[in-house]
C-alpha positions in Angstrom: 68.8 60.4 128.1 66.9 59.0 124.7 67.7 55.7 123.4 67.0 54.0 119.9 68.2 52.0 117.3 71.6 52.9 115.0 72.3 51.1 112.3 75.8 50.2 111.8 76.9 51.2 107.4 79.6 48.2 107.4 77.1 45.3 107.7 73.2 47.2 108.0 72.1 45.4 111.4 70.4 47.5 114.0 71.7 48.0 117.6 70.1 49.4 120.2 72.1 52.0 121.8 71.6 55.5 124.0 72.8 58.8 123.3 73.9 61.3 125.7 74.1 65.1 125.3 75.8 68.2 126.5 76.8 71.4 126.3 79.3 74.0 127.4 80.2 77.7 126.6 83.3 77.9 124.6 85.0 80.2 122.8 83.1 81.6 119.7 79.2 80.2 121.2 78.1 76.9 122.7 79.5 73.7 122.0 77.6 70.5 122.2 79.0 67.4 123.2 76.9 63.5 122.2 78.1 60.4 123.5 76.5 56.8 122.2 77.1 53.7 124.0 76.0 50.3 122.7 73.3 48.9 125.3 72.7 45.5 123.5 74.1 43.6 126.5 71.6 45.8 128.8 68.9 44.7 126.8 69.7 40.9 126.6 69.6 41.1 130.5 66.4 43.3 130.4 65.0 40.4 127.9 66.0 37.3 130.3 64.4 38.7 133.3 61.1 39.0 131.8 58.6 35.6 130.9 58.4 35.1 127.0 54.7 34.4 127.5 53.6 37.6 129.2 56.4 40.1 128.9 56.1 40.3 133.0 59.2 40.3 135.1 59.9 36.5 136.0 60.1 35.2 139.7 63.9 36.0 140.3 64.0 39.6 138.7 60.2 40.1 140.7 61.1 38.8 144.2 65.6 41.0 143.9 62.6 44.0 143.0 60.0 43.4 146.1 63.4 43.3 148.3 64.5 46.6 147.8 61.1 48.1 147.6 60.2 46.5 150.8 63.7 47.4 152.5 62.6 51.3 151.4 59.3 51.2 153.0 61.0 50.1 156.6 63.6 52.1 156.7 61.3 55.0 155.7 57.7 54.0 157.5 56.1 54.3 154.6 53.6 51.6 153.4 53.4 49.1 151.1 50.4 46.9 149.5 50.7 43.7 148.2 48.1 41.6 145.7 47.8 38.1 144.7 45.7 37.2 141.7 44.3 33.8 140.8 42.8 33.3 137.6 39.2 31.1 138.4 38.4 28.0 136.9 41.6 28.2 134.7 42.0 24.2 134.4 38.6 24.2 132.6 39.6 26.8 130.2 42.6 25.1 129.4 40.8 21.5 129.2 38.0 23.1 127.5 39.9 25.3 124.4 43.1 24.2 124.6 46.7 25.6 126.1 47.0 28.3 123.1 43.9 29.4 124.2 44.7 29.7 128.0 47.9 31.2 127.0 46.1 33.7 125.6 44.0 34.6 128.5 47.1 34.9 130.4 48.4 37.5 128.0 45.5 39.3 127.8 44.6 39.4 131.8 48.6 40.8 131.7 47.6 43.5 129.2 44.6 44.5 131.5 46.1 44.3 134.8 49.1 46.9 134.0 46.3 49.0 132.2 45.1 49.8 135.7 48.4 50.4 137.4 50.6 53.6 137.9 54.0 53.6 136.9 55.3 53.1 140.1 53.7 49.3 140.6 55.0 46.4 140.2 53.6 43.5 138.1 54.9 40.0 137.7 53.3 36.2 137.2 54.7 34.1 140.0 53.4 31.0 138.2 50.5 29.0 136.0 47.7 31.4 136.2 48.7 33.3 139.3 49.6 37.4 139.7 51.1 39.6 142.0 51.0 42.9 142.0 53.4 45.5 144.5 52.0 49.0 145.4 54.3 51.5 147.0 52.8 54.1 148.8 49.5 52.1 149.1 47.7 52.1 152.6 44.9 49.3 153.1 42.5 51.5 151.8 44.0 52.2 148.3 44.7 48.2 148.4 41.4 47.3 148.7 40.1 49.8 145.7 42.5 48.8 143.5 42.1 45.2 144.3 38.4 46.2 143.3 39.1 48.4 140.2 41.3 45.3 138.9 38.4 42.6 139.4 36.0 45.1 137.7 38.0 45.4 134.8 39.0 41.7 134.9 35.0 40.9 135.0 34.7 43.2 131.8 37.8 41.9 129.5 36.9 39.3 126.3 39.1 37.5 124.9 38.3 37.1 121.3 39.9 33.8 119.0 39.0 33.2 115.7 36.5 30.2 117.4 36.1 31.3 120.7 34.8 34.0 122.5 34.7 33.9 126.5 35.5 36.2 129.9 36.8 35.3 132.5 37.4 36.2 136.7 39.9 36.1 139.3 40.1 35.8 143.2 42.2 38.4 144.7 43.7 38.7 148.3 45.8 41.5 149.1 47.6 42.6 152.5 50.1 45.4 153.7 53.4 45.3 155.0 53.5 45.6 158.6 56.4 47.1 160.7 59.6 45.8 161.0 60.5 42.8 161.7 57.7 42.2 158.8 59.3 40.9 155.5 58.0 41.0 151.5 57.8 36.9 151.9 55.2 36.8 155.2 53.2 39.6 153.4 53.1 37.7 150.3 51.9 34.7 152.7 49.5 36.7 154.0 48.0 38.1 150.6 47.9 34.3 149.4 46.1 33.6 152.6 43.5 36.0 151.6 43.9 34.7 148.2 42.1 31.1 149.3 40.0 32.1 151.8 38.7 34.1 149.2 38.6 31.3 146.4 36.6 29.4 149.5 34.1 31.7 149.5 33.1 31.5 146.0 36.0 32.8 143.7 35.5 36.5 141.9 36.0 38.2 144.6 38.7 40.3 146.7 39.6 39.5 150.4 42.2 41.9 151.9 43.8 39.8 155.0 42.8 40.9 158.2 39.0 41.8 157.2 36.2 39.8 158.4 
């Protein structure tokens, strides 16, 4: 079902709308049948529900999405893998360079961590400099190198400003949803658990709960 812009003759603004099309025999050949409905209100919502910043869902829209995905993987025994991301040191970079810059390492870290995700996960920024990521369909074995494949490419990212060059790293914990009565909140609490032990241990590093 494409969608796209239209522009509308009487007054030349664009809207974004999505067009819809059929067909049916009739009399004489085929006859095709297009419908186009104005989504501008669909895209306002889309728009509030993401963080100006990073273009990431925001907590709200995040936490209604890790509900349903987390209902699905109960009722179906199927697993789920959850990561928390901490950028390290991030107080320094923003006393060091400035809040433009550190908002431009969080937009950048955004850019790189959904470069290593499928389609099917779920990225948001739960707040200041911290990440989560939601993997359906992700045992403790694809958590772990994933959590791994994101600090690698984390470890190799540069952000580059007219006066600054510099890299950065982040602590990850990650855990998986257990069987019910488990929820998306105490595997969150359990990821974040991970998260500081981690951090404790030296920062740039990944700690999936439950390992030694």
């Amino acid at each position: 079902m494409p969608s796209g812009n239209v522009c509308a003759p009487q007054d030349g603004y664009s809207i974004p709308v999505e067009v819809s099309i059929g067909s049916e025999l009739a009399a004489g050949g085929r006859l095709f049948v297009g419908v186009v409905r104005d989504i501008s209100e669909q895209k306002r919502t889309e728009a509030e529900l993401r963080l100006p910043l990073t273009g990431l869902l925001n907590r709200r829209a995040f936490n209604d999405e890790a509900s349903r995905l987390t209902g699905l993987t109960l009722r179906h025994q199927r697993s789920l893998g959850v990561l928390v991301l901490d950028v390290d040191h991030f107080k320094r970079v923003n006393d060091t360079h400035g809040h433009a810059v550190g908002d431009e390492v969080l937009r950048q870290l955004a850019r790189t961590v959904s470069g290593e995700l499928r389609d099917t996960d779920l990225l948001a920024r739960l707040g200041g400099e911290e990440f989560c990521v939601l993997m359906p369909e992700t045992g403790s074995d694809g958590l772990k190198r994933l959590a791994n494949r994101l600090l690698e490419a984390v470890r190799a990212m540069v952000v580059r400003l007219p006066d600054v060059s510099l890299q950065i790293t982040v602590s990850i914990g990650g855990a998986n949803l257990r069987d019910p009565p488990d929820t998306f909140k105490q595997a969150l609490l359990r990821a974040d658990e991970a998260l500081y032990t981690a951090k404790g241990e030296g920062r740039n590093r990944v700690l999936i709960h439950g390992e030694a």
